[in-house]
C-alpha positions in Angstrom: -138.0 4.1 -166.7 -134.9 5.7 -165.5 -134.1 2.5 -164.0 -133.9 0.9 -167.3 -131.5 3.4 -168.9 -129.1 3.4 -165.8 -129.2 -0.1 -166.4 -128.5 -0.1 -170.2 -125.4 2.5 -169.0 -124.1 0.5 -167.2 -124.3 -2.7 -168.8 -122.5 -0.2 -171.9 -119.7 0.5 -169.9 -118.8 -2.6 -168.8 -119.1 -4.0 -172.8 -116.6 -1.2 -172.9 -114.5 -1.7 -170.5 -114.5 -5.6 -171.6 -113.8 -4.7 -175.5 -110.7 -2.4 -174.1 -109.8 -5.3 -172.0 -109.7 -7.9 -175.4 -108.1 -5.1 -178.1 -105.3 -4.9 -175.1 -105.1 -8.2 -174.9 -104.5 -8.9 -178.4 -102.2 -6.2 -179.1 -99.9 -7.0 -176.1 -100.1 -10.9 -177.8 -99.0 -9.2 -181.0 -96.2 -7.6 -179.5 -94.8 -10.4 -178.1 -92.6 -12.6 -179.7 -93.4 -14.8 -182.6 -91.3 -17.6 -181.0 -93.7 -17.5 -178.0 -94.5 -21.0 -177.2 -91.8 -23.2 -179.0 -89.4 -25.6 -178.2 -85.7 -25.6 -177.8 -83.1 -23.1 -178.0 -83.2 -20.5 -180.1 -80.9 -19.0 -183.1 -80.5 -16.5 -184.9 -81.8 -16.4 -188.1 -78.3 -16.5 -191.1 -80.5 -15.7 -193.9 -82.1 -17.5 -196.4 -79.3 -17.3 -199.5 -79.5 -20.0 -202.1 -76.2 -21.1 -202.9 -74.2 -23.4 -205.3 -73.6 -26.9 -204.5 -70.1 -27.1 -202.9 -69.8 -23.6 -202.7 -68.0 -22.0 -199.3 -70.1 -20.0 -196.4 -69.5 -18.3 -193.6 -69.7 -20.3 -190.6 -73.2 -21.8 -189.1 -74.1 -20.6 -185.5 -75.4 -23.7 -184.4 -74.7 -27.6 -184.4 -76.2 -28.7 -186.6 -77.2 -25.4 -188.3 -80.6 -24.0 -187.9 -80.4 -21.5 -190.9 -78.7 -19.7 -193.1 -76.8 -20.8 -196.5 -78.5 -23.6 -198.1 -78.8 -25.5 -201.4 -81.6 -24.5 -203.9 -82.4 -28.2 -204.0 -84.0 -29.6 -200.5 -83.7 -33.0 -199.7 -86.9 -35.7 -200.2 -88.9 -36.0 -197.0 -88.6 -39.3 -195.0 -86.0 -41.6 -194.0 -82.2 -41.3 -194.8 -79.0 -44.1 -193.7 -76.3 -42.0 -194.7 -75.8 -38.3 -193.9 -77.1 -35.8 -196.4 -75.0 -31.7 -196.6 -76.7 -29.4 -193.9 -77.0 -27.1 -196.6 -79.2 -29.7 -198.6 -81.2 -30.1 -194.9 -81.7 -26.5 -194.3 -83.4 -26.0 -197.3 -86.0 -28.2 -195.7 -86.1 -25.8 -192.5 -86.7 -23.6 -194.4 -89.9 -25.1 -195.8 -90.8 -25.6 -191.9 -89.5 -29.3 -191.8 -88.3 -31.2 -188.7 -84.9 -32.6 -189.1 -83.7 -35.4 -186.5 -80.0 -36.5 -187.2 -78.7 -38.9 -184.5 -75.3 -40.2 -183.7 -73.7 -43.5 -181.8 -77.7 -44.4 -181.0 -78.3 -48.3 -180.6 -80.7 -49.9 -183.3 -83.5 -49.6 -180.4 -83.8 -46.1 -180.5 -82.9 -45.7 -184.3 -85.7 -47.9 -185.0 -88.4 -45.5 -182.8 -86.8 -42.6 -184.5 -87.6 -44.2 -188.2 -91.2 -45.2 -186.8 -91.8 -41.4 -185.5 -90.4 -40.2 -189.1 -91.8 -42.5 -191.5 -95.3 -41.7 -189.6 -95.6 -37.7 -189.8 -95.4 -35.6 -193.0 -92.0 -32.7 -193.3 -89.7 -35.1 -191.4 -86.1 -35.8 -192.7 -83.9 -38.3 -190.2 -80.3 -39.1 -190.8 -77.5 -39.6 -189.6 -74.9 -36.9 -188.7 -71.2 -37.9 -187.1 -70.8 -33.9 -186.6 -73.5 -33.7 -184.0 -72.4 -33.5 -179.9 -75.4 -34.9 -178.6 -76.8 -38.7 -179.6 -80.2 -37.0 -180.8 -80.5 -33.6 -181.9 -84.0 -32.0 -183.4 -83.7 -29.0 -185.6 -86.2 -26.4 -187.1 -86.0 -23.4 -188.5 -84.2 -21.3 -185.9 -84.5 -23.8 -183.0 -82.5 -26.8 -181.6 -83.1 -29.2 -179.3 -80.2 -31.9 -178.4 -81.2 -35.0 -176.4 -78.6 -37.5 -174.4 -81.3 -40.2 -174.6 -84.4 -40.9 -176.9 -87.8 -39.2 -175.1 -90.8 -39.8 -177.1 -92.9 -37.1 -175.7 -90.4 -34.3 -176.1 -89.1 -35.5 -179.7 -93.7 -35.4 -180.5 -93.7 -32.0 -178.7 -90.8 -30.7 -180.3 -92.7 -31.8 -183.6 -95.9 -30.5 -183.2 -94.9 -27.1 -181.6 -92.4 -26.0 -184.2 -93.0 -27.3 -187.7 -94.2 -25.2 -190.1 -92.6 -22.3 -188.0 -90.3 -21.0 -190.9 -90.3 -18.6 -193.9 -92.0 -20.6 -196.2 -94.4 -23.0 -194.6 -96.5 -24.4 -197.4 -93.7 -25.2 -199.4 -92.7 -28.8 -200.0 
């Protein structure tokens, strides 16, 4: 019999000790940063102010912007041939969209961009003479600028940061 119950002691510690282990484990995880996990450099957040069409802001942070002063208007999802205001575009970060604006690219790569666009939901392409990189992927708060199209890390960059904004389920 007193087998048994140093048996059921111990057994009760170590569910105790494991519990302890997982609560610590998920507070340290709650600590951490929210960004944990996503791709390309990171920005600071400008804010989220609506603002006038045409109306004058302080300077963006990044190129192109990743936040900040935007249109109350965003921009239809999908596929663009001319370039659309980044503060029409933000406005689509901001509902945890992907944008991918791309500059002196052949027809080759254009073409795989429209295919990766035209096939996944939140996606806005166009192009964007201001950017300093042939490709460059945006979401809220992140940026990622590529010399040369790379399929895997344009589909990574997708997957791991859309819907990572202020207002995810918006459209």
């Amino acid at each position: 019999m007193r087998k048994n119950s140093t048996l059921w002691w111990i057994i009760g510690i170590i569910v105790i000790i494991l519990a302890l282990l997982f609560v610590g484990r998920l507070l340290s995880d709650k600590g951490s940063s929210s960004e944990k996990g996503l791709l390309g450099q990171s920005f600071p957040i400008q804010g989220q102010e609506h603002i006038t069409v045409g109306a004058t802001h302080p300077e963006y942070n990044s190129n192109p912007p990743t936040s900040g002063w935007h249109y109350a208007q965003p921009a239809n999802w999908g596929v663009y041939q001319t370039e659309l205001p980044d503060e029409q575009v933000i406005h689509n970060l901001e509902h945890g969209g992907i944008w991918i604006s791309y500059k002196g690219i052949d027809d080759a790569t254009k073409t795989a961009l429209e295919k990766i666009a035209k096939s996944r939901p939140k996606i806005i392409l166009t192009p964007r003479l201001k950017n300093d990189a042939p490709i460059v992927l945006v979401s809220w708060g992140r940026l990622e600028k590529l010399e040369a199209f790379d399929e895997r890390g344009i589909l990574d960059f997708i997957k791991t940061n859309k819907n990572k904004s202020p207002e995810p389920f918006a459209q």
